[in-house]
N, C-alpha and C positions, 0 to 999 in steps of 0.2 A: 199088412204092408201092401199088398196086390190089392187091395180094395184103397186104399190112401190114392193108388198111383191111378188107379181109373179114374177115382173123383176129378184129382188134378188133369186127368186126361181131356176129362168132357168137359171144364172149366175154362182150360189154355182152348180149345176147338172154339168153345163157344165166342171168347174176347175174340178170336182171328176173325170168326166169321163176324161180330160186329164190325169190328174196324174195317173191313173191306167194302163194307155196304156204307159208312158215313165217313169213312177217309177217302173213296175214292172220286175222280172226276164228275165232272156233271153231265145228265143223262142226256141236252138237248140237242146234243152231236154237232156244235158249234165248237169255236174255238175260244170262248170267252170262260171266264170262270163263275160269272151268274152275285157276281158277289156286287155289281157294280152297274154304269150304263151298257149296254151293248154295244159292241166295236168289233164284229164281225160282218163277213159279207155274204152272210150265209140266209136262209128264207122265213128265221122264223120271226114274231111279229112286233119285238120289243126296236125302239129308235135305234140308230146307228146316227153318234155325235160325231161331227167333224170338228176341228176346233176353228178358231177365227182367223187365224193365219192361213187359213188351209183353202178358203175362199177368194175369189178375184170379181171386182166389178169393172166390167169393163165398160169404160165411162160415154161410148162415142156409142152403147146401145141402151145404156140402163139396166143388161141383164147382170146377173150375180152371178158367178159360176165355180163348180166344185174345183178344184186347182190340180190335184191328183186324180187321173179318170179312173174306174172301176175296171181295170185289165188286165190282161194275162190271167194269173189263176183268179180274178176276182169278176172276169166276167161273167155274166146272167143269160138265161132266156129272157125274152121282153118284157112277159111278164113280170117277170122276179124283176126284173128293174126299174119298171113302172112302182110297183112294190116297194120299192128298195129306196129310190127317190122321195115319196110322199110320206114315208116315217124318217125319211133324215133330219136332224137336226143340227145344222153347221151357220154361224158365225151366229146361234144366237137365234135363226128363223127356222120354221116347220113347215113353209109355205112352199117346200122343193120342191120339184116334178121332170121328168124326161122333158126333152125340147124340141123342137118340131125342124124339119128339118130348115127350114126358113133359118131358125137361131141358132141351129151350127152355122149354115153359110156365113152369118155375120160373125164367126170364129176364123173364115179363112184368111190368112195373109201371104200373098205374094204369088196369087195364081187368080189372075183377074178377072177369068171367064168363072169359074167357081163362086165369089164371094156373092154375096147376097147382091149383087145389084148389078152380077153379071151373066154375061149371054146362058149361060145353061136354064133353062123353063119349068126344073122342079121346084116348087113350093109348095105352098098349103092351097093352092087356085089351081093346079096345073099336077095331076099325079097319077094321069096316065103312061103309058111308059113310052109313047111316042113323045114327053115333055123331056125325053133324056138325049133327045138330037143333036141338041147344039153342047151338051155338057163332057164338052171334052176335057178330058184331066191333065196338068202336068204332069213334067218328070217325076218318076217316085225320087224320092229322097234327098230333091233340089229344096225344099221348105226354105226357110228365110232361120226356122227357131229348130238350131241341130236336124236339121233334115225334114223337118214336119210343117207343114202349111198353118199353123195357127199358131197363135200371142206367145211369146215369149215367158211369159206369165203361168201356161200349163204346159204339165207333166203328163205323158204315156207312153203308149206303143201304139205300131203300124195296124191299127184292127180297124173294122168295121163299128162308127159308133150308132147306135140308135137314137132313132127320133121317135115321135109319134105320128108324123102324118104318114098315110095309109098309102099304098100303092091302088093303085083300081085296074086289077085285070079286065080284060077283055072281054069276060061275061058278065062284068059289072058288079064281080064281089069288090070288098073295101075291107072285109074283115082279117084275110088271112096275112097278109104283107104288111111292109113300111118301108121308107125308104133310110137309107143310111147313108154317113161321109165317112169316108175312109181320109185322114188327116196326111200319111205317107206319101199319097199321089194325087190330093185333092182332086176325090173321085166319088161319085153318087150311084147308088146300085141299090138294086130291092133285094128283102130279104122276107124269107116268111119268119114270121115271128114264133115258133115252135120249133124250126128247125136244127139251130146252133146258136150258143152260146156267141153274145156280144160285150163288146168297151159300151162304159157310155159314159156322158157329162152330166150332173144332177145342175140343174138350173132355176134361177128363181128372178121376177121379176115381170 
């Protein structure tokens, strides 16, 4: 009977220990369950689908843009969202990628020295950081869309979003920075790109 009750021992042990190893979660420390597309914001290298609703063109630039930005716990380092953009697949295209800060300005509304065709000198021509003379920002939190300077059309918070064009320090690097719009106080500011976690808009067009 003491030998019956061992068999059964090492028996019941062994089924626990399989089930724990094929009932349990999946190992790539995301949040998805691997059964399907990928739909987290996390770095590893399968698409993240947005659905078609989820996208805004906006018609007075031709660009296409994510409608919900990547913020608060969903923000990136630059790279990770350079990354994150070029395997997106939302309304249907693959053709995503971060925007330059040229194509956020043309997201600004209701701060006229900011928007793309106003007095502030950062663009993709202009990215040394004396081009940031005339880019005075408004009030934080006057926006025109619930407090935020851009479309009515998108959704986030008051962050720092990334672009791709480069800032060009003083000793004539181009590699470590970029510039960014902060949409709260429609406000332009570098950032090095390793430094902290940023928002950003996946863009196509």
């Amino acid at each position: 009977m003491t030998g019956d009750r061992f068999i059964w021992g090492l028996v019941l042990f062994a089924f626990l220990t399989l089930a724990a190893f094929t009932c349990g979660d999946d190992d790539d420390n995301d949040n998805d369950d691997d059964t399907g597309g990928d739909d987290d914001a996390g770095d590893d290298t399968a698409a993240d689908t947005v659905p078609a609703g989820q996208v805004w063109l906006d018609s007075s630039t031709g660009l296409t843009w994510q409608v919900q930005a990547q913020d608060e716990e969903n923000r990136m380092l630059w790279n990770e969202a350079k990354s994150y953009c070029e395997r997106m697949v939302g309304g249907g295209f693959t053709d995503w990628r971060l925007p330059t800060i040229t194509e956020l300005r043309s997201l600004v509304r209701g701060c006229p020295n900011m928007e793309e065709d106003g007095a502030c000198g950062v663009t993709e021509n202009c990215i040394v950081e004396s081009c940031l003379d005339d880019c005075i920002r408004c009030y934080c939190g006057d926006g025109p869309a619930d407090g935020y300077y851009w479309p009515n059309e998108l959704s986030g918070s008051d962050n720092g979003y990334w672009s791709t064009t480069p800032i060009q320090y003083p000793d004539g690097d181009t590699t470590l920075g970029v510039w960014l719009l902060g949409f709260g106080c429609a406000e332009i500011f570098p950032e090095s790109k390793g430094f902290m976690a940023q928002a950003f808009f996946c863009v196509r067009g």
